[in-house]
Every structure is written in C-alpha cells, then in structure tokens.
Biopython code that builds the backbone (N, CA, C, O; Angstrom):
import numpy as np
from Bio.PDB.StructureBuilder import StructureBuilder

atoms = [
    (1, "UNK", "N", (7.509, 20.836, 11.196)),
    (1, "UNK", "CA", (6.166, 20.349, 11.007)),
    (1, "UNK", "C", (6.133, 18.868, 11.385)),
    (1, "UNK", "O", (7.127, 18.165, 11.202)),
    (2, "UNK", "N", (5.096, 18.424, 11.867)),
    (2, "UNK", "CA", (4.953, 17.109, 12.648)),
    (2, "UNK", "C", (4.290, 16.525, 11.330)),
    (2, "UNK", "O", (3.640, 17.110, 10.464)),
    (3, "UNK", "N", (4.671, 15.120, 11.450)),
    (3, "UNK", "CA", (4.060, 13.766, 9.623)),
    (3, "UNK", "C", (2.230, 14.149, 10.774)),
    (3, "UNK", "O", (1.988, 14.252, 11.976)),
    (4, "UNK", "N", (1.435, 14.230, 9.542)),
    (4, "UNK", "CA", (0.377, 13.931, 9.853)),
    (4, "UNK", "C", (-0.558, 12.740, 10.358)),
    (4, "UNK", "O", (-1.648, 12.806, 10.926)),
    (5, "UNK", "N", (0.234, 11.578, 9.961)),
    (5, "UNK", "CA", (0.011, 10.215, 9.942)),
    (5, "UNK", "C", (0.211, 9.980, 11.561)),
    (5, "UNK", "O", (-0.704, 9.833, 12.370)),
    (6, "UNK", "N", (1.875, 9.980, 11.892)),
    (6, "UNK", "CA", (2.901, 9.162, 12.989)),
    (6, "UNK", "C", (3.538, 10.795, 13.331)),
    (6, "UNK", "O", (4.759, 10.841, 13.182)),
    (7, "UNK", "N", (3.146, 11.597, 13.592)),
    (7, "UNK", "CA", (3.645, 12.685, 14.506)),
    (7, "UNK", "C", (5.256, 13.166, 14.567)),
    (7, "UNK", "O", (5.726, 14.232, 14.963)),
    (8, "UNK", "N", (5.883, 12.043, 14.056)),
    (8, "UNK", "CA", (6.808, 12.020, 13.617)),
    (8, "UNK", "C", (7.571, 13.622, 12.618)),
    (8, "UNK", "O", (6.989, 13.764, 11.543)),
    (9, "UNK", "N", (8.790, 14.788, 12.895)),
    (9, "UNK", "CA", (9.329, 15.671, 12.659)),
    (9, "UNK", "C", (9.563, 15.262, 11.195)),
    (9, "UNK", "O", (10.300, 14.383, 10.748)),
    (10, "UNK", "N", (8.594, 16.291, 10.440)),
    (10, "UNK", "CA", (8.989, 15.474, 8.816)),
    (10, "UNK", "C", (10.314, 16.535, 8.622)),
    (10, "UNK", "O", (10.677, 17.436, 9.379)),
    (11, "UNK", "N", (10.944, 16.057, 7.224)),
    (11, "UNK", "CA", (12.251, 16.565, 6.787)),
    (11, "UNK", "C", (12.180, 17.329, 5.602)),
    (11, "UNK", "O", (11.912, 16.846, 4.503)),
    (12, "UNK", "N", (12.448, 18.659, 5.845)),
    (12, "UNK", "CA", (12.503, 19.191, 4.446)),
    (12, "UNK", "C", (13.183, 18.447, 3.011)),
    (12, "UNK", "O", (14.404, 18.305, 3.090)),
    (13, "UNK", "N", (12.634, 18.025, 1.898)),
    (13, "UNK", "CA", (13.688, 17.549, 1.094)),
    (13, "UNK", "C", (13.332, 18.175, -0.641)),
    (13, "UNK", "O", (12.228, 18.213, -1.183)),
    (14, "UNK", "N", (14.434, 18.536, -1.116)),
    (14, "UNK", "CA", (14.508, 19.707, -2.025)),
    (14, "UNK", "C", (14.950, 18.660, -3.278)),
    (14, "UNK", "O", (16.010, 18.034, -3.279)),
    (15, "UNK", "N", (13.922, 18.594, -4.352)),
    (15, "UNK", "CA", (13.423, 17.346, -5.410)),
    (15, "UNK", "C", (14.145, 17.772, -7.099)),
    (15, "UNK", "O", (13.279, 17.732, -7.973)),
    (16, "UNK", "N", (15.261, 18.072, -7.503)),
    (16, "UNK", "CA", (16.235, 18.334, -8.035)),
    (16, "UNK", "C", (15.973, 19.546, -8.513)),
    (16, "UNK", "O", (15.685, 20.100, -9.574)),
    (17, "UNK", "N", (16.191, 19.816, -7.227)),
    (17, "UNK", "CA", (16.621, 21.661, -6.992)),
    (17, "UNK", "C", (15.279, 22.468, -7.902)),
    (17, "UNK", "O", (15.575, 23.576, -8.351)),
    (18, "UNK", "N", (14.032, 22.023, -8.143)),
    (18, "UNK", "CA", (12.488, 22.152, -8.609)),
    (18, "UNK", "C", (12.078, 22.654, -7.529)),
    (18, "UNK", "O", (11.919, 23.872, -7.444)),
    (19, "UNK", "N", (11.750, 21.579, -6.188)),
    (19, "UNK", "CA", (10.755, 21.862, -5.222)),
    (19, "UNK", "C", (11.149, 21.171, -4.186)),
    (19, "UNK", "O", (11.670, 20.060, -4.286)),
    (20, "UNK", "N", (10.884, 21.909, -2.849)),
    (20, "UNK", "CA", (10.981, 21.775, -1.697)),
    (20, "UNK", "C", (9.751, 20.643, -1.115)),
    (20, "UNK", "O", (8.659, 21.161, -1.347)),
    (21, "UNK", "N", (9.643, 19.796, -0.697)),
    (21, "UNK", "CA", (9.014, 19.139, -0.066)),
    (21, "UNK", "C", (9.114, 18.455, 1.248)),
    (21, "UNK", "O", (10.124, 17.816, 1.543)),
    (22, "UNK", "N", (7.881, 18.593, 2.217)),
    (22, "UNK", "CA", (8.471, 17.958, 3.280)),
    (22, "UNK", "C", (7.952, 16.253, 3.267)),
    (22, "UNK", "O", (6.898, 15.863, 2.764)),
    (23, "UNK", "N", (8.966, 15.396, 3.944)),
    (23, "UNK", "CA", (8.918, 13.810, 3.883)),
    (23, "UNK", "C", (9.043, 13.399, 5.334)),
    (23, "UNK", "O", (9.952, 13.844, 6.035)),
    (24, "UNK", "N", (8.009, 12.434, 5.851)),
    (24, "UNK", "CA", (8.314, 11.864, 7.039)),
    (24, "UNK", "C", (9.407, 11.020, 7.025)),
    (24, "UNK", "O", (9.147, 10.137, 6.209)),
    (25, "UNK", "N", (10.493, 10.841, 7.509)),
    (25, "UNK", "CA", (11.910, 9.843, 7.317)),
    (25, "UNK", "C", (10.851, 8.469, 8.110)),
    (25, "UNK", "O", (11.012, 7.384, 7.551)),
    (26, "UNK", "N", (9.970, 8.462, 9.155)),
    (26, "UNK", "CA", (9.480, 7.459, 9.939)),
    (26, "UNK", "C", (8.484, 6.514, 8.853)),
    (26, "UNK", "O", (8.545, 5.320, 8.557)),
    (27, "UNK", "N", (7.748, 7.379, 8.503)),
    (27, "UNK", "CA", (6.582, 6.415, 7.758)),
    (27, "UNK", "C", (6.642, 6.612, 5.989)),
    (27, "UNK", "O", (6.071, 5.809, 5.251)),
    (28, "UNK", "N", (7.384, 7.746, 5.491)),
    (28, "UNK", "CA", (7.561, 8.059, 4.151)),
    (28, "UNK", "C", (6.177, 8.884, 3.873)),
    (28, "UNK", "O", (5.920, 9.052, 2.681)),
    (29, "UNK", "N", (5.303, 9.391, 4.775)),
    (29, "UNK", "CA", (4.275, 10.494, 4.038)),
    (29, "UNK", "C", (5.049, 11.570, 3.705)),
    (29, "UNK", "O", (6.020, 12.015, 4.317)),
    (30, "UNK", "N", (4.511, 11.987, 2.612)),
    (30, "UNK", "CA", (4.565, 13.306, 2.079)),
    (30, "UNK", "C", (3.490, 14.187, 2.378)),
    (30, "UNK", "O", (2.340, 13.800, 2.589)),
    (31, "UNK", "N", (3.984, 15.753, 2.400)),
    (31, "UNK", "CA", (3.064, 16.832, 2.761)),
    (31, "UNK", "C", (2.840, 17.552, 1.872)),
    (31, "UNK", "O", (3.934, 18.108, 1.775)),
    (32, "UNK", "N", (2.036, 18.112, 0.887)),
    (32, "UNK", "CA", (2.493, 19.027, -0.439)),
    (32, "UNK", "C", (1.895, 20.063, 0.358)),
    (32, "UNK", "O", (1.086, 19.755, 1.233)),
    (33, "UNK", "N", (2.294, 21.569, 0.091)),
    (33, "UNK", "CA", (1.562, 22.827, 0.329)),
    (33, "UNK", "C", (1.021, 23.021, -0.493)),
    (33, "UNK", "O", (1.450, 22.433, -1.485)),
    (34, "UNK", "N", (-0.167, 23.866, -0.716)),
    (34, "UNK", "CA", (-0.456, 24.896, -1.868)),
    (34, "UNK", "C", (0.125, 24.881, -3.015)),
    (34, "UNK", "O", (0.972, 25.775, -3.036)),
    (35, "UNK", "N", (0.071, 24.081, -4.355)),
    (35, "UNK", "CA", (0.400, 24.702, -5.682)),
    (35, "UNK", "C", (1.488, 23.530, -5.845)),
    (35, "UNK", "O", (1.829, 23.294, -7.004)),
    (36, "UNK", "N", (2.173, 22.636, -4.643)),
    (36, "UNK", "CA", (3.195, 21.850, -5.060)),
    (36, "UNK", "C", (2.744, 20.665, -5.938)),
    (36, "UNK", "O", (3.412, 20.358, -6.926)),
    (37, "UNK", "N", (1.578, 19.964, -5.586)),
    (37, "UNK", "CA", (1.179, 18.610, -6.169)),
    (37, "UNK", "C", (0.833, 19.287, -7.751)),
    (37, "UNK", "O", (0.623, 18.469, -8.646)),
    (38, "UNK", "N", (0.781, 20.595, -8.054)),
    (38, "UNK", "CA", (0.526, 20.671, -9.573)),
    (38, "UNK", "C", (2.189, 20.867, -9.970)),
    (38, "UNK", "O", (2.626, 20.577, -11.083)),
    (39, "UNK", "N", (2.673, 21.179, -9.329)),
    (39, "UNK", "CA", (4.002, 21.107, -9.976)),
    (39, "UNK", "C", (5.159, 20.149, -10.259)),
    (39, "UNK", "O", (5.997, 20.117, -11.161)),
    (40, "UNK", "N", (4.910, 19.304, -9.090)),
    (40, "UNK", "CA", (5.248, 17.790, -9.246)),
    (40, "UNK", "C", (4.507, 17.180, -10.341)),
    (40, "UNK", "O", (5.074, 16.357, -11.059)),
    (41, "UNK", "N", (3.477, 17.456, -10.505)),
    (41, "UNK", "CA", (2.760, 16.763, -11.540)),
    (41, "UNK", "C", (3.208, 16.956, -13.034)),
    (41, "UNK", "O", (3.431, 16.074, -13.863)),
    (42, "UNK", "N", (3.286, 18.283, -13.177)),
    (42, "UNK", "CA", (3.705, 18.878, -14.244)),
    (42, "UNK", "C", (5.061, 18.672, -14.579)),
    (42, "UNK", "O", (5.417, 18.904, -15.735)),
    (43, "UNK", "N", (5.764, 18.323, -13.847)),
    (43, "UNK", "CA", (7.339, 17.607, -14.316)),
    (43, "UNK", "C", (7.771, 16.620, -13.888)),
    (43, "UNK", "O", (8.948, 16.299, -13.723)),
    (44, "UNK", "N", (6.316, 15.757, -13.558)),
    (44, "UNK", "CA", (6.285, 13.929, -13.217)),
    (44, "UNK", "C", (7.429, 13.872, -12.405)),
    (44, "UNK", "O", (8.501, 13.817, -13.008)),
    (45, "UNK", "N", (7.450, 13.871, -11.330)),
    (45, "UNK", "CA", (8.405, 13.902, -10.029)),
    (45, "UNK", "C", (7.554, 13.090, -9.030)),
    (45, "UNK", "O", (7.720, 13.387, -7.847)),
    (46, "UNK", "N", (6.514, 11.941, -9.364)),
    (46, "UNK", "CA", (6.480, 11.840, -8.205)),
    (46, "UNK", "C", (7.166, 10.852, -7.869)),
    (46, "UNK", "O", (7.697, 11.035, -6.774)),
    (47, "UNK", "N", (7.395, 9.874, -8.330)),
    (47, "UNK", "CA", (8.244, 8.696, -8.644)),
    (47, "UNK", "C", (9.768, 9.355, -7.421)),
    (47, "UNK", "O", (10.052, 8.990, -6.281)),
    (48, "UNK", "N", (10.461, 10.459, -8.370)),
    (48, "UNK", "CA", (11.440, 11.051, -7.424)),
    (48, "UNK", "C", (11.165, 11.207, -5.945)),
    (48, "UNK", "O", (11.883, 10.853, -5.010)),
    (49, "UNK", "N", (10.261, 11.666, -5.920)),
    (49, "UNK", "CA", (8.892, 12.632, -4.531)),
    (49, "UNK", "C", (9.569, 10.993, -3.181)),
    (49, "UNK", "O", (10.249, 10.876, -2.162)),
    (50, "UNK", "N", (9.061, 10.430, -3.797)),
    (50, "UNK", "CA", (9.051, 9.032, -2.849)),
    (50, "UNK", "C", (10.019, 7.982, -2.620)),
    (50, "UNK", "O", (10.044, 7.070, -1.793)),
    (51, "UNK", "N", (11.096, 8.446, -3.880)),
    (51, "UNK", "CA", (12.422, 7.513, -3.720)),
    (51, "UNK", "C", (13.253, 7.094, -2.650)),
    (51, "UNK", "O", (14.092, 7.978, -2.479)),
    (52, "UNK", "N", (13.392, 6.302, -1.968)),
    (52, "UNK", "CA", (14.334, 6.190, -1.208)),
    (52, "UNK", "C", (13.170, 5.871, 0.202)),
    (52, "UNK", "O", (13.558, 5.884, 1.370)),
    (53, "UNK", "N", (12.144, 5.677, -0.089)),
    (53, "UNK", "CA", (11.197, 5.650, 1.217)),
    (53, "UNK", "C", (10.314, 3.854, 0.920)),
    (53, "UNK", "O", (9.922, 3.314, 1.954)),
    (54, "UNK", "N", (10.112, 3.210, -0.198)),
    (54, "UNK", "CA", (9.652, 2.732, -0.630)),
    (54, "UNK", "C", (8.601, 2.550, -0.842)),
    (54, "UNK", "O", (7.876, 2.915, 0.084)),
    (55, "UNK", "N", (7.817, 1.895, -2.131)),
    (55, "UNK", "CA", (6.539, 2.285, -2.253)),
    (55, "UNK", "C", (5.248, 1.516, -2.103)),
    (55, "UNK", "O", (4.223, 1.668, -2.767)),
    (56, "UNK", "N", (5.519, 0.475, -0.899)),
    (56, "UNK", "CA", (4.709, -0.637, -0.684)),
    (56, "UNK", "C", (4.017, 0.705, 0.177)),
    (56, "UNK", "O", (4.620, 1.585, 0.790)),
    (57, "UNK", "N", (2.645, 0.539, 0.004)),
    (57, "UNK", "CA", (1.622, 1.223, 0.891)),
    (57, "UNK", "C", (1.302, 0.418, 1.826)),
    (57, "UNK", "O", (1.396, -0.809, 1.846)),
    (58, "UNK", "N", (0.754, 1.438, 2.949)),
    (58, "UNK", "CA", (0.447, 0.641, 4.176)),
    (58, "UNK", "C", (-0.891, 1.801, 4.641)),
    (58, "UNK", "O", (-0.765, 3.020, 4.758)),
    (59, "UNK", "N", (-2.216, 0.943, 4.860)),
    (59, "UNK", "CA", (-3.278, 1.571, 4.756)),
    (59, "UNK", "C", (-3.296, 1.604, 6.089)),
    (59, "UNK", "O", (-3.387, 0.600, 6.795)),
    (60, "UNK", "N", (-3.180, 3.192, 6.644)),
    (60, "UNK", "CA", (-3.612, 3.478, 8.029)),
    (60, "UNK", "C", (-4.882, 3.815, 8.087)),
    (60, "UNK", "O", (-5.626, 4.429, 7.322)),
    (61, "UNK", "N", (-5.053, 3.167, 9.429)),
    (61, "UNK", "CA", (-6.717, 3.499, 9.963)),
    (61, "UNK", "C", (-7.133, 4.482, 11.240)),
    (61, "UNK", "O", (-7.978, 4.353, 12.126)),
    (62, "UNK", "N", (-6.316, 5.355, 10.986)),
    (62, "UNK", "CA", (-6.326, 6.795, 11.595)),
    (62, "UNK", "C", (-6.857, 7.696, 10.691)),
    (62, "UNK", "O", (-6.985, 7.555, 9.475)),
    (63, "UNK", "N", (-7.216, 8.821, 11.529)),
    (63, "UNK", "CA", (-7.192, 9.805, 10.189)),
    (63, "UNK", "C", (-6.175, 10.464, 11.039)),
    (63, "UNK", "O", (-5.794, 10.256, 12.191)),
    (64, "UNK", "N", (-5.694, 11.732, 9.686)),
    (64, "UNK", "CA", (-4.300, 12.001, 9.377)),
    (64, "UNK", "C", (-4.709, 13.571, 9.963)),
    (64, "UNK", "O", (-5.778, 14.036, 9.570)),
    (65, "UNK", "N", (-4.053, 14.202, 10.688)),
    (65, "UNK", "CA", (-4.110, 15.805, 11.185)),
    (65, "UNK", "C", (-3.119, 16.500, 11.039)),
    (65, "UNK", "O", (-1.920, 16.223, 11.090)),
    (66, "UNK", "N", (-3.819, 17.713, 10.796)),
    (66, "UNK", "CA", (-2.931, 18.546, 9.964)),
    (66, "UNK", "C", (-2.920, 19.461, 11.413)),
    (66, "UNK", "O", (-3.915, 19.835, 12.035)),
    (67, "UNK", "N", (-0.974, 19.789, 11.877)),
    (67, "UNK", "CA", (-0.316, 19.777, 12.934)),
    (67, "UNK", "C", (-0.745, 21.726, 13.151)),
    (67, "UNK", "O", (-1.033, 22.387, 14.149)),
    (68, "UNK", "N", (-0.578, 22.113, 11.558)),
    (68, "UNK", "CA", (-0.225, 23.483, 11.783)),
    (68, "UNK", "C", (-1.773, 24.249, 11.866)),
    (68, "UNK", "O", (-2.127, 25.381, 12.197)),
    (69, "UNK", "N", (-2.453, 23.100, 11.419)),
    (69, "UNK", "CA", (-4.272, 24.062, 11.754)),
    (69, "UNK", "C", (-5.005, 23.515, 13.204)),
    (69, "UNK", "O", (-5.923, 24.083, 13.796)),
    (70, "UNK", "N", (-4.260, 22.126, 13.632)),
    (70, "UNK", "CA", (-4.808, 21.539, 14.844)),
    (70, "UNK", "C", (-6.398, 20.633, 14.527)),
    (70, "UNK", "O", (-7.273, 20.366, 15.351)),
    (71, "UNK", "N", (-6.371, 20.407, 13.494)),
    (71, "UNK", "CA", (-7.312, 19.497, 12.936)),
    (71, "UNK", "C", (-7.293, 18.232, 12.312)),
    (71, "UNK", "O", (-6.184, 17.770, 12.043)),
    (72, "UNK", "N", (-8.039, 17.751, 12.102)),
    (72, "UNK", "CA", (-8.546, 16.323, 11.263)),
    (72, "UNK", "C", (-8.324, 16.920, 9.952)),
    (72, "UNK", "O", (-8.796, 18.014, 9.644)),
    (73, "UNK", "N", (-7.553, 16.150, 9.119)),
    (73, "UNK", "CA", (-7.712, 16.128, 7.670)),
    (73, "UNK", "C", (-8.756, 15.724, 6.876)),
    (73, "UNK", "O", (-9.386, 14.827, 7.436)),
    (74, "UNK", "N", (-9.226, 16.039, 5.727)),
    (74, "UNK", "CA", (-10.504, 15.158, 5.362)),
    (74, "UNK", "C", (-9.723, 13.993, 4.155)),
    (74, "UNK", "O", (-8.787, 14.292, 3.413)),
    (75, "UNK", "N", (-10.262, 12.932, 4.215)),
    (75, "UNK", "CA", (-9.940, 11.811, 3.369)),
    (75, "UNK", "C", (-10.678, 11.869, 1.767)),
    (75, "UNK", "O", (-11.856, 12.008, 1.440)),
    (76, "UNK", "N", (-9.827, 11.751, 1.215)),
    (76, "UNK", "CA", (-10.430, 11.837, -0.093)),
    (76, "UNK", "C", (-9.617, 10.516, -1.164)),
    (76, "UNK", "O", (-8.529, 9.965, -0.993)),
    (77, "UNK", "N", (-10.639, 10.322, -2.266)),
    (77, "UNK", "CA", (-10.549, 9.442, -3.250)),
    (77, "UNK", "C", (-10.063, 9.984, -4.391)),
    (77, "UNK", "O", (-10.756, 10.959, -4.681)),
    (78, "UNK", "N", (-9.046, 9.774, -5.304)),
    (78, "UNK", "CA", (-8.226, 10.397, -6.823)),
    (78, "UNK", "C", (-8.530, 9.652, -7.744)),
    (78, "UNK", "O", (-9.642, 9.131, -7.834)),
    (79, "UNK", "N", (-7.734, 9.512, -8.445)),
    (79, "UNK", "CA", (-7.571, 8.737, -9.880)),
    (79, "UNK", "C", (-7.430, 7.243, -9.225)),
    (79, "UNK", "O", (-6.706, 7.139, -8.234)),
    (80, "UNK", "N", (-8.023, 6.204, -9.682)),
    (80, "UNK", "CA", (-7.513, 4.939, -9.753)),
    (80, "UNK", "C", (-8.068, 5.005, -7.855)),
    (80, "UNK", "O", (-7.139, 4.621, -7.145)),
    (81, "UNK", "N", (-8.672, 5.195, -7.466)),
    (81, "UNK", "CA", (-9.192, 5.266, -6.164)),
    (81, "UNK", "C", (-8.186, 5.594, -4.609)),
    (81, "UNK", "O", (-8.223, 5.410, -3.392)),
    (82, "UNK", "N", (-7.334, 6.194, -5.689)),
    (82, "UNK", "CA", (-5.957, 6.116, -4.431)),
    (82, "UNK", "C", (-6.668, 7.272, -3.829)),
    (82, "UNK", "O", (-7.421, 8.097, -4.346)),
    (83, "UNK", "N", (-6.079, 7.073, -2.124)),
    (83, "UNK", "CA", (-6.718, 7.725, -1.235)),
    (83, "UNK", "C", (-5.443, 9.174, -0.507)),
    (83, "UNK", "O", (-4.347, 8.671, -0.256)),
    (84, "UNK", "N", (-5.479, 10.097, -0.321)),
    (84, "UNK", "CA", (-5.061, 11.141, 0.399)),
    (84, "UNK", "C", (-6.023, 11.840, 1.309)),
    (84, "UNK", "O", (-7.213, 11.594, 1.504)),
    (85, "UNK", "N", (-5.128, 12.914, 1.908)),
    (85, "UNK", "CA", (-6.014, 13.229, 2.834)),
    (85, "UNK", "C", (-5.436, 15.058, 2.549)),
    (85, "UNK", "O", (-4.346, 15.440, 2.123)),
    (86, "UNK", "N", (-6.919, 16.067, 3.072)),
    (86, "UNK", "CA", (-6.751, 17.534, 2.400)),
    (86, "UNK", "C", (-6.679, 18.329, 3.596)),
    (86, "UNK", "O", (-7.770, 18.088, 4.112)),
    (87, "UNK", "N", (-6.130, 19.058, 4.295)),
    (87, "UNK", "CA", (-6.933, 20.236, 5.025)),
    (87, "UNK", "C", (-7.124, 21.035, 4.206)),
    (87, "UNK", "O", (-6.566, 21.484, 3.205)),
    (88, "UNK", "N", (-8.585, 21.253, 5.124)),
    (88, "UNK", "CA", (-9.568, 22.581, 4.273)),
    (88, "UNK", "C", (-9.459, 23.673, 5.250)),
    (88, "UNK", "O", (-10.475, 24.292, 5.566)),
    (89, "UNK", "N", (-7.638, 24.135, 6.055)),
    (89, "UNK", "CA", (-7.950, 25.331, 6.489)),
    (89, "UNK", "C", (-6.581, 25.846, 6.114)),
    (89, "UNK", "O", (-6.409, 27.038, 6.367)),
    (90, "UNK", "N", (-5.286, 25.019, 5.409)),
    (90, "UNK", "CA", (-4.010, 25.610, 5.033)),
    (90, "UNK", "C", (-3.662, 24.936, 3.223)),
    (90, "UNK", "O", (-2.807, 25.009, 2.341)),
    (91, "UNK", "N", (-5.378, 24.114, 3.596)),
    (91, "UNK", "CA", (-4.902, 23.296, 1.559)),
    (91, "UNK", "C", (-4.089, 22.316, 1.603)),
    (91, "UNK", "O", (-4.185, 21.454, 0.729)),
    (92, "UNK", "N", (-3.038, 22.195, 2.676)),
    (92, "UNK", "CA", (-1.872, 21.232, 2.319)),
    (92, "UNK", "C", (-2.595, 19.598, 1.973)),
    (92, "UNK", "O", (-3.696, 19.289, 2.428)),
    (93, "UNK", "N", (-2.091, 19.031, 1.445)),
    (93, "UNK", "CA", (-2.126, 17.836, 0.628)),
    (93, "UNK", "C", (-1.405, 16.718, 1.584)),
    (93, "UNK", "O", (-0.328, 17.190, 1.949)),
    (94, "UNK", "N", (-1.638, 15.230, 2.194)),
    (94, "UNK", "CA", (-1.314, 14.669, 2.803)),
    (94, "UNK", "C", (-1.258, 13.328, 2.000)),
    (94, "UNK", "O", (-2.331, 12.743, 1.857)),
    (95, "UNK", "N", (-0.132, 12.772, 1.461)),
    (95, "UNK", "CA", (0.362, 11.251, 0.595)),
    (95, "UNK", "C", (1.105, 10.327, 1.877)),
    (95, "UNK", "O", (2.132, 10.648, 2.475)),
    (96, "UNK", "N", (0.322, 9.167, 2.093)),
    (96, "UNK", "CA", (0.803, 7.769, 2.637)),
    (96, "UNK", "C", (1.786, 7.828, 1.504)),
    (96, "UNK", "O", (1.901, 8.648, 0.593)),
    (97, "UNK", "N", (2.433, 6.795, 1.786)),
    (97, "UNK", "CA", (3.747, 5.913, 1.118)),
    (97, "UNK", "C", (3.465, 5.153, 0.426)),
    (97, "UNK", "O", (3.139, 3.996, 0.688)),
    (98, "UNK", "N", (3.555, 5.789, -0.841)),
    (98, "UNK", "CA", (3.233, 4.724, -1.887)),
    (98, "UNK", "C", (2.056, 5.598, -2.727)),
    (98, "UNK", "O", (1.863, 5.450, -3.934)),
    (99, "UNK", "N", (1.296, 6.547, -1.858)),
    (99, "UNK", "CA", (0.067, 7.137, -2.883)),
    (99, "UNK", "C", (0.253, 7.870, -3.742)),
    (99, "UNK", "O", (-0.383, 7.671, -4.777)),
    (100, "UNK", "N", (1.259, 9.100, -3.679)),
    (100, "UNK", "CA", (1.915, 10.311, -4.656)),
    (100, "UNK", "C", (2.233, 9.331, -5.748)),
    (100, "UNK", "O", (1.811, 9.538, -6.886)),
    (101, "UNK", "N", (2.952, 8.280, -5.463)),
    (101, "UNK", "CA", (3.399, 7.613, -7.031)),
    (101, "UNK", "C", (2.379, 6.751, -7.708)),
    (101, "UNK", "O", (2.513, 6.399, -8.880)),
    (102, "UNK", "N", (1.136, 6.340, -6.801)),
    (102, "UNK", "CA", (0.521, 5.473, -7.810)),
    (102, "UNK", "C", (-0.853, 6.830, -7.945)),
    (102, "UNK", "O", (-1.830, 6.459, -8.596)),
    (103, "UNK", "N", (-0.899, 7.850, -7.545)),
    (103, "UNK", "CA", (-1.815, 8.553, -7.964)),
    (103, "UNK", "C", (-1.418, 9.635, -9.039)),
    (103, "UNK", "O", (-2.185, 10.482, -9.496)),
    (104, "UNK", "N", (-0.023, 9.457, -9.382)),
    (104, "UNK", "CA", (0.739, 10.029, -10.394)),
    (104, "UNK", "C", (0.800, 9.044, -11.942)),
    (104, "UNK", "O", (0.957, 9.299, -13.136)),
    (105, "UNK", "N", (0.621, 8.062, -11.272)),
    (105, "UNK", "CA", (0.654, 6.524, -12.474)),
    (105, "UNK", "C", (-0.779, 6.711, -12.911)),
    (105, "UNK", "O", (-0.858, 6.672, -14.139)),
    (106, "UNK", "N", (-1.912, 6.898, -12.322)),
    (106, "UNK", "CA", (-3.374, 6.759, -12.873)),
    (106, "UNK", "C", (-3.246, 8.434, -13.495)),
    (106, "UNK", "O", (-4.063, 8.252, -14.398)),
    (107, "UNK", "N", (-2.875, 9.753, -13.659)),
    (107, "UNK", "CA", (-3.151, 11.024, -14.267)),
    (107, "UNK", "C", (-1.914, 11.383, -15.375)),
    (107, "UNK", "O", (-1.790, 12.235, -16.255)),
    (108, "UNK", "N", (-1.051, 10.262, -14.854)),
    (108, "UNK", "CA", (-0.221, 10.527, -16.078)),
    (108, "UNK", "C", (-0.752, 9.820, -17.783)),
    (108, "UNK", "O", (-0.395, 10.181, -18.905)),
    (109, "UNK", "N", (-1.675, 8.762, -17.383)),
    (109, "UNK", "CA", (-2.517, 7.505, -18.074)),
    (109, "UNK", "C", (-3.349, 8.335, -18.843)),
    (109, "UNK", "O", (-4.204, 7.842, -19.577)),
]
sb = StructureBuilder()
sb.init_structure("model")
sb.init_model(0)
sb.init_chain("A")
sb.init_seg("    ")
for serial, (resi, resn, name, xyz) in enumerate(atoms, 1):
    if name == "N":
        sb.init_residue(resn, " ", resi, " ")
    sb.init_atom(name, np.array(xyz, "f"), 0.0, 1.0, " ", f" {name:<3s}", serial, name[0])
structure = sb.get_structure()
C-alpha cells in the first residue's frame, strides 16, 4: 500500500503483537483499516502507534489519497481539532505524524 500523504511504500508494523498497522517509514503517517483506531483506542496504543517516527507534526497542504480506492480522502476535524483524513469507499483512517497521539491525548481526557 502506497502512504497516502508522500506515496511513499508504507510498512506493515505489528503493535505488541495486538495489531497490525501500516506506517509510512518516509513521513510517519499511519493508515488504520476498519475497526483498528477503536482498538488502539481501547488499549491506548497510540503513543506506541507512532514511536520511533516522532511526534512533531507537520501540516501538509495536500490532500491525502487513498491508493487502494484511487481517490481523494476527505479531511476531517476530532477531539481537540486534530485533523485526519477518511475514505468513504474502504473506511480506512489516514494519521499525519503526530495526529494518532495527540488525538488519543484529547479522548483519553
């Protein structure tokens, strides 16, 4: 699967042996599928989710496409106004670097 952000070959990475997630190694987005961002949530992983990528955000002014539907993602606003991005044709969930953990900091609150 291509990072939605930077096109960039994201990396499967498996979040203590819980959940599979894919991570761009280039820019640090995360991709959640279907059902993952409630499960990360539910055993506060996101902190883990993003380790090793760091968590200074960097606000791109692209929008973000989702590789496997061939579309534009839609941009959306969370808790604490942190921003992600959704496709509305596979669900997957799209986190810049830095958003999974501070949009995990405002729902854990």
């Amino acid at each position: 699967m291509k990072c939605p952000a930077c096109t960039t070959e994201m990396a499967e990475v498996n979040i203590q042996h819980t959940v599979v997630i894919d991570r761009c190694p280039q820019c640090g987005g995360v991709v959640l599928d279907k059902g993952e961002s409630e499960m990360i949530e539910a055993l506060g992983l996101a902190h883990v989710v993003e380790e090793g990528v760091g968590s200074a955000h960097q606000h791109r002014t692209t929008s973000a496409h989702c590789h496997e539907c061939d579309k534009e993602m839609v941009a959306l606003r969370g808790a604490g106004e942190v921003e992600y991005d959704w496709c509305d044709g596979c669900e997957r969930l799209f986190f810049d670097r830095g958003e999974l953990s501070a949009f995990g900091a405002f729902v854990d609150s």
